[in-house]
C-alpha positions as CSV (number, residue, x, y, z in Angstrom):
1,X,22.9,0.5,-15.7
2,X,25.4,0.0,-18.7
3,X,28.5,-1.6,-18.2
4,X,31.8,-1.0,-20.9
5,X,33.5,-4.3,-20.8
6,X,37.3,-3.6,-22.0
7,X,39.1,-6.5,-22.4
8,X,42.5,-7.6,-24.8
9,X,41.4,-10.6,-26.2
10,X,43.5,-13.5,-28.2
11,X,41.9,-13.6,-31.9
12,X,42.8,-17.0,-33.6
13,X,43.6,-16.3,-37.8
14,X,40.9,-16.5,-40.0
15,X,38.3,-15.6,-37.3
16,X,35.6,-13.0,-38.5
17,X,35.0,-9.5,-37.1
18,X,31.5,-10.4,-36.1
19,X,32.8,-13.5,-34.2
20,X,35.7,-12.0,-31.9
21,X,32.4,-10.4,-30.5
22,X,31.3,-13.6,-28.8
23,X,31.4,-14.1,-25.4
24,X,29.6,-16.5,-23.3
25,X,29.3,-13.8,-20.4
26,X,28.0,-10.8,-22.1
27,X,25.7,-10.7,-24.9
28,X,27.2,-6.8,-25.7
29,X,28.1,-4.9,-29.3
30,X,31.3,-4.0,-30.4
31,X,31.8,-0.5,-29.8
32,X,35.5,0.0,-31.0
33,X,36.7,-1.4,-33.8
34,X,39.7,-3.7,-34.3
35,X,42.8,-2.2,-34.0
36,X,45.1,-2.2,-37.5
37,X,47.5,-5.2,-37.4
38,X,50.6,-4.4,-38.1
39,X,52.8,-7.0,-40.4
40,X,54.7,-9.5,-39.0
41,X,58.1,-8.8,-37.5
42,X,60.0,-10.6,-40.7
43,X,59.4,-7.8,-42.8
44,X,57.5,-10.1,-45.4
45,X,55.2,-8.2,-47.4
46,X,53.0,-10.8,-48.0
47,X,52.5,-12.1,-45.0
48,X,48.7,-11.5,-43.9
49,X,47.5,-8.7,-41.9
50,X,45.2,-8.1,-39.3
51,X,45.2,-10.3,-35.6
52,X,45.7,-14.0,-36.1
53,X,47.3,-17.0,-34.8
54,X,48.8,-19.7,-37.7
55,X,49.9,-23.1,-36.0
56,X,51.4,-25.4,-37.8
57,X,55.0,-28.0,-36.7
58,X,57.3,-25.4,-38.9
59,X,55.3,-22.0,-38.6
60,X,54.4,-20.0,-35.8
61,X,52.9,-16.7,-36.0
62,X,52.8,-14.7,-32.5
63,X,49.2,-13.9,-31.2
64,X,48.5,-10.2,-31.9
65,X,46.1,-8.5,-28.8
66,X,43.1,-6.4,-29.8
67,X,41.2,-4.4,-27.4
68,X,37.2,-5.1,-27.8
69,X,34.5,-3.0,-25.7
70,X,31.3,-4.2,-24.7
71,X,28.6,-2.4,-24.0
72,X,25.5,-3.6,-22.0
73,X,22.4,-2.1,-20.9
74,X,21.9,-3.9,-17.5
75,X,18.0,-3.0,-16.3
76,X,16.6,-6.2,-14.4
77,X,17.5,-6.0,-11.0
78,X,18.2,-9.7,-10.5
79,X,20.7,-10.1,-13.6
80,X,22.1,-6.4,-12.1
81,X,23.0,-7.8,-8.4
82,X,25.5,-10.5,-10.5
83,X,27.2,-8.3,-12.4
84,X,27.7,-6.6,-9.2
85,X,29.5,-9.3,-7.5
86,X,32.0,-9.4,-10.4
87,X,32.3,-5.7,-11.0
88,X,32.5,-2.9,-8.2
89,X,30.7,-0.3,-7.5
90,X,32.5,3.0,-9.2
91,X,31.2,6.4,-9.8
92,X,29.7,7.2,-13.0
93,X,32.5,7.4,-16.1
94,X,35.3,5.8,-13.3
95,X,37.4,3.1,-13.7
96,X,37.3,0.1,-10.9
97,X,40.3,-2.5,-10.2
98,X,39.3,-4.4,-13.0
99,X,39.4,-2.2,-15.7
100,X,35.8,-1.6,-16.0
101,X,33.9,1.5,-16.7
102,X,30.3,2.5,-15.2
103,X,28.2,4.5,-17.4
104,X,24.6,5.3,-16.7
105,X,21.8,4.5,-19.0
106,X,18.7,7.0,-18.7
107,X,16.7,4.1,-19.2
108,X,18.0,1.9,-16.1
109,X,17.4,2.5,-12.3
110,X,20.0,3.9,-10.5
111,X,19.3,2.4,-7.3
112,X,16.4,0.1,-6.2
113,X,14.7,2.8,-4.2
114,X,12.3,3.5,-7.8
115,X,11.5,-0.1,-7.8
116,X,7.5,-1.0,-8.3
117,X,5.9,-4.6,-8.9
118,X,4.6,-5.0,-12.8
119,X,1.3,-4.7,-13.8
120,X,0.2,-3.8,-10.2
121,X,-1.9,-0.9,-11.4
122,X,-3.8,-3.0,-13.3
123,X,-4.1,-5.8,-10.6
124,X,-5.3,-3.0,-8.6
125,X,-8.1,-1.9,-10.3
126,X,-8.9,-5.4,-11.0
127,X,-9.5,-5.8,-7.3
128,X,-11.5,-2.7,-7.1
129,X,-13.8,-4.3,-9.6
130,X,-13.7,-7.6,-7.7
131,X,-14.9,-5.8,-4.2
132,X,-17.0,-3.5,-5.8
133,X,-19.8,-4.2,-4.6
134,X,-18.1,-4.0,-0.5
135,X,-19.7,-7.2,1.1
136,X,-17.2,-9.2,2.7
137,X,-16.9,-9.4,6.0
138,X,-14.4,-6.4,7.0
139,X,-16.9,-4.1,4.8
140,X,-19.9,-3.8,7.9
141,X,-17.7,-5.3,11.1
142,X,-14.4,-3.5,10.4
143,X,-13.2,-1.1,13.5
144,X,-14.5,1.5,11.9
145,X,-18.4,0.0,11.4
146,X,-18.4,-1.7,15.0
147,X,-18.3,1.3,17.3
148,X,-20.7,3.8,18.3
149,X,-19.9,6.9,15.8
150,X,-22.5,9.1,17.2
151,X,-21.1,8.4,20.9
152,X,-18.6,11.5,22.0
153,X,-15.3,11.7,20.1
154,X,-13.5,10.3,23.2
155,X,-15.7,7.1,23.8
156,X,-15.4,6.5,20.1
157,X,-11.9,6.4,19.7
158,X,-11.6,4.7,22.8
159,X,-13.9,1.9,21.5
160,X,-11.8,1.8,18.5
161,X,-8.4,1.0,20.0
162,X,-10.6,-2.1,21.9
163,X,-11.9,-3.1,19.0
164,X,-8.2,-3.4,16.9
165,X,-7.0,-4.6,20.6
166,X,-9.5,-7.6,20.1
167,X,-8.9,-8.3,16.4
168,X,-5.7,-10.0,16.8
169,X,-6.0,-13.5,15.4
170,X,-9.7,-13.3,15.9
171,X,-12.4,-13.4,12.8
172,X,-14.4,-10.0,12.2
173,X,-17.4,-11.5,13.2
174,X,-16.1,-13.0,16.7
175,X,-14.6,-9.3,17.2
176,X,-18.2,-7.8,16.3
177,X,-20.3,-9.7,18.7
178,X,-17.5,-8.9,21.4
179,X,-17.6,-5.4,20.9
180,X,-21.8,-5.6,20.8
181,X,-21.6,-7.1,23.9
182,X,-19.4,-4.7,25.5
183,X,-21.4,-1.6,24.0
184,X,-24.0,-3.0,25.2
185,X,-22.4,-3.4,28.5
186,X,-21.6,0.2,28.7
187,X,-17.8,0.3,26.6
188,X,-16.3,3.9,28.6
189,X,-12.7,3.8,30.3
190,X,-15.0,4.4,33.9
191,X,-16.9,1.8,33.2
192,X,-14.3,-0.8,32.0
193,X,-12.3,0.4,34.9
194,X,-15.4,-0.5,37.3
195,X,-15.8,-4.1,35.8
196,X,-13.6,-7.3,37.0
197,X,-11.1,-8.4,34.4
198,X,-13.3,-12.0,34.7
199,X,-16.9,-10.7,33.4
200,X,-14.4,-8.6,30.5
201,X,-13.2,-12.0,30.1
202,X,-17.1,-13.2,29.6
203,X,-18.4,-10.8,27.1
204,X,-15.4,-10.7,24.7
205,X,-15.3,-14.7,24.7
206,X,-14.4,-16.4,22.5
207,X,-12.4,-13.9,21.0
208,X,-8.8,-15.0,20.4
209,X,-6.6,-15.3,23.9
210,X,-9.4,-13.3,25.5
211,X,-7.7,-14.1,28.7
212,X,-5.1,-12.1,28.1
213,X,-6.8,-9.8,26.0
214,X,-9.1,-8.9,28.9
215,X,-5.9,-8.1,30.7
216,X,-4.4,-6.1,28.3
217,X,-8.0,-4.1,28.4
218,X,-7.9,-3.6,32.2
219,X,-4.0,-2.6,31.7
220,X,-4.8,0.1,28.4
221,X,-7.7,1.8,30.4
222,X,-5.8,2.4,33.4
223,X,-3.0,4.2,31.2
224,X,-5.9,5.9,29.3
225,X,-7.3,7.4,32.7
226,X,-4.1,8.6,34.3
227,X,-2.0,9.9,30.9
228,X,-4.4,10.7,28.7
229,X,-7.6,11.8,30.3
230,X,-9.7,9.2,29.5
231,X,-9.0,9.4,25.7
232,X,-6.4,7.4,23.6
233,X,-2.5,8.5,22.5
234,X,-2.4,11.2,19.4
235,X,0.5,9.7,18.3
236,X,1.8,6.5,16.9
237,X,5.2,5.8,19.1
238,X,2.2,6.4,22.2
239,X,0.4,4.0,20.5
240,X,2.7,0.9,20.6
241,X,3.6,1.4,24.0
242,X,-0.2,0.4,25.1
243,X,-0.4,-3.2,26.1
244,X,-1.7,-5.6,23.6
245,X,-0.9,-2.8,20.3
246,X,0.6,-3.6,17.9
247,X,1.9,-1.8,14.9
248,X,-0.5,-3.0,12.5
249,X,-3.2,-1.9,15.1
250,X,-1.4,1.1,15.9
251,X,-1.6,2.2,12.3
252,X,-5.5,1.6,11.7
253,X,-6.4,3.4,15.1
254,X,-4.8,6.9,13.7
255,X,-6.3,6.4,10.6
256,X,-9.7,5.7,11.7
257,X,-10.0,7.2,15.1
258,X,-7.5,10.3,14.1
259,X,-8.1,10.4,10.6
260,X,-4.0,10.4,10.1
261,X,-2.5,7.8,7.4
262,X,1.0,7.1,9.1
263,X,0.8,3.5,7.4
264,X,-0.4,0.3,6.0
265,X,-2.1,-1.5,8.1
266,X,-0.9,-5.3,7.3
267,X,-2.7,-8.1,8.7
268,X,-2.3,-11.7,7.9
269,X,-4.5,-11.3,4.6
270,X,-2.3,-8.0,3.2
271,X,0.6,-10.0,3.7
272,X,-0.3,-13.0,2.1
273,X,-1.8,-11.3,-1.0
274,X,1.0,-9.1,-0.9
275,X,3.6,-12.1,-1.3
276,X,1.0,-13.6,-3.9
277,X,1.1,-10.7,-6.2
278,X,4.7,-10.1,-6.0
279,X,4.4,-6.7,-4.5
280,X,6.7,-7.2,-2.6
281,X,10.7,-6.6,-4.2
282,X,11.5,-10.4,-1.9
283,X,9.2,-12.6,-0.3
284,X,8.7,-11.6,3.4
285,X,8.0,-13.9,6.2
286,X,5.9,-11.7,8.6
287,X,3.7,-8.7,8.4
288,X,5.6,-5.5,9.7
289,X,8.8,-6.8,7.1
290,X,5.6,-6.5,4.5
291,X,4.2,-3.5,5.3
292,X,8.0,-1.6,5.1
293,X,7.7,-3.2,1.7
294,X,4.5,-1.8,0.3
295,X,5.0,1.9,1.8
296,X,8.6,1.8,-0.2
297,X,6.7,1.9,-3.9
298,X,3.3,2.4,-3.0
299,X,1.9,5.7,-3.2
300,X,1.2,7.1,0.2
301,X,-2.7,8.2,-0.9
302,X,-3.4,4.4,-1.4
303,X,-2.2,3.5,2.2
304,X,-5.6,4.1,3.7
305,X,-8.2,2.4,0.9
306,X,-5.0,-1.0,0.4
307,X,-5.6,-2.5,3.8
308,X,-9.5,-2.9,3.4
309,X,-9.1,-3.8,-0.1
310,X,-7.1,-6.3,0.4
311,X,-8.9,-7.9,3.3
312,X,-12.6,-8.1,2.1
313,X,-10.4,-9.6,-1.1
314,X,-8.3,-12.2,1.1
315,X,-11.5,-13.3,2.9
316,X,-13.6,-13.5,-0.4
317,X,-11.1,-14.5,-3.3
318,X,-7.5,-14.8,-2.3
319,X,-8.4,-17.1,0.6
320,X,-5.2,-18.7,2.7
321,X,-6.5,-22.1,1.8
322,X,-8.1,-22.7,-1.4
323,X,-7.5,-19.6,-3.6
324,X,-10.6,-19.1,-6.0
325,X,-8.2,-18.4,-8.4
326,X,-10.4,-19.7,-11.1
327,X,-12.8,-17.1,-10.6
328,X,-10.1,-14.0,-10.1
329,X,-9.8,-11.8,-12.9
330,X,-5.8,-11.2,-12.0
331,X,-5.4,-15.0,-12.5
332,X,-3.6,-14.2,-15.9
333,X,-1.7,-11.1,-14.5
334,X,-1.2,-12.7,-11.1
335,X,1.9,-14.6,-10.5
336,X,0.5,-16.9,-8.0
337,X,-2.6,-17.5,-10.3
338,X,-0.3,-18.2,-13.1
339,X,1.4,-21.2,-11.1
340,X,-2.0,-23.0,-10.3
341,X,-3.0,-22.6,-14.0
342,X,0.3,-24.8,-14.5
343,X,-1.0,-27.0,-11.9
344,X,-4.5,-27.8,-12.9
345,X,-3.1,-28.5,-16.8
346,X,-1.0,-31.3,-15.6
């Protein structure tokens, strides 16, 4: 955005052209030049021209006014929010109350709807690189590796909402033996139905709350029985509604059991990298704030590969506590790895 600053200001005599373009508030070029001064109203001939100001006990000459323009190209979004709070909003080539006069640079944004973190394409592939070789934990227990693909399309999806339903706050190895167990147990919506919530309780421990979890299993299969005929919602607003799903589950069951990208799924490890990275415009304090974040810049054809990225990443590299930010190749992109790099130096 470029903002023309007109103003009138006082010019003392004696005070260059190149100096009445000061101004502590905007670092601008003159775009109009001074206006002609006209001689002073004695009539003397020799008195000097041009806008000035002579003070002395026995001669006074009145201030003359020029107009000055500024001109500045406004294109961080930070240093863009202040200059709104002294200037209003106008449309393009309008005046506001104060005089000033919007004009639209090319080069500038003219919303923060294009807005996209620096570098990240790079930081990106650098994590590619990083997980290339797709052994963290996520990369054989995730939802999609822990179920029974060759079982019937129902059973399979079926065993894929239980299997986001029990990840919540629970490590993928915890949620792997669970789900072993309850294969091996015999994981249908008649079986589950035929078993007491206290022996689901026993072969999903110690997964997370698995008190509650094992009633929110008993609760799901019910609904999946009587609405659904045995299989699980096609749709995301169905989704949510089930007992114990949550968006971020919501979003990996219709990607992996449905094949449908509807979003990013963001756990506790996309949101943390996310904030770490600055991929996010402002820092957000829980996932779903995070994932509106991401799907606002980041192409929609990365949705599906970002969230298992970026948890085999968060529990190899970016751990919560005790980064390996020494061994990260982003560390000198990374704005988080830059501030421990200050850090360790002290």
């Amino acid at each position: 955005m470029r903002l023309i600053y007109p103003r009138n200001i006082n010019i003392a005599y004696g005070m260059s052209r190149m100096a009445a373009t000061t101004s502590p508030y905007f670092g601008g070029r003159l775009t109009r030049s001074h206006n002609k001064a006209s001689t002073s109203s004695s009539g003397d001939s020799n008195a000097v021209k041009g806008p000035s100001t002579l003070t002395s006990k026995k001669r006074i000459r009145k201030r003359q006014h020029v107009s000055i323009q500024y001109e500045i190209d406004v294109k961080d979004e930070t240093v863009k929010k202040q200059y709104d709070k002294v200037i209003p909003r106008v449309a393009k080539g309008e005046k506001n109350k104060k005089g000033f006069t919007v004009v639209m640079s090319s080069s500038s944004h003219s919303s923060g709807d294009d807005w996209e973190p620096c570098q990240w394409h790079e930081m990106l592939d650098n994590i590619r690189e990083m997980r290339k070789h797709n052994d963290a934990p996520v990369d054989s227990m995730g939802a999609e590796k822990i179920c029974d693909e060759e079982a019937p399309p129902k059973i399979f999806r079926y065993q894929v909402l239980l299997s986001l339903l029990l990840s919540s706050q629970t490590k993928d190895q915890v949620t792997s033996a669970a789900m072993t167990k309850l294969k091996a147990h015999g994981c249908t919506v008649d079986n589950i139905l035929k078993t007491p919530q206290n022996k689901i309780e026993q072969l999903i421990y110690p997964v997370g709350f698995f008190k509650r979890k094992a009633e929110y299993i008993k609760k799901t299969t019910r609904i999946l029985k009587d609405k659904y005929d045995s299989d699980i919602p096609p749709t995301l607003k169905e989704l949510i509604k089930l007992p114990g799903i949550g968006p971020k589950m919501a979003h990996i069951i219709m990607d992996v059991a449905w094949k449908q990208v509807t979003g990013i799924g963001v756990d506790t490890h996309v949101h943390r990298i996310s904030n770490r990275l600055k991929w996010v415009k402002k820092t957000t304090t829980n996932p779903e704030d995070t994932r509106v974040a991401l799907e606002s810049w980041l192409p929609r054809d990365l949705w599906s590969e970002v969230n298992v990225l970026l948890v085999g990443f968060g529990q190899q590299t970016c751990l919560p506590v005790g980064p390996k930010c020494s061994e990260c190749i982003n560390r000198q992109i990374c704005p988080y790895g830059q501030s421990q790099n200050r850090v360790s130096k002290k």
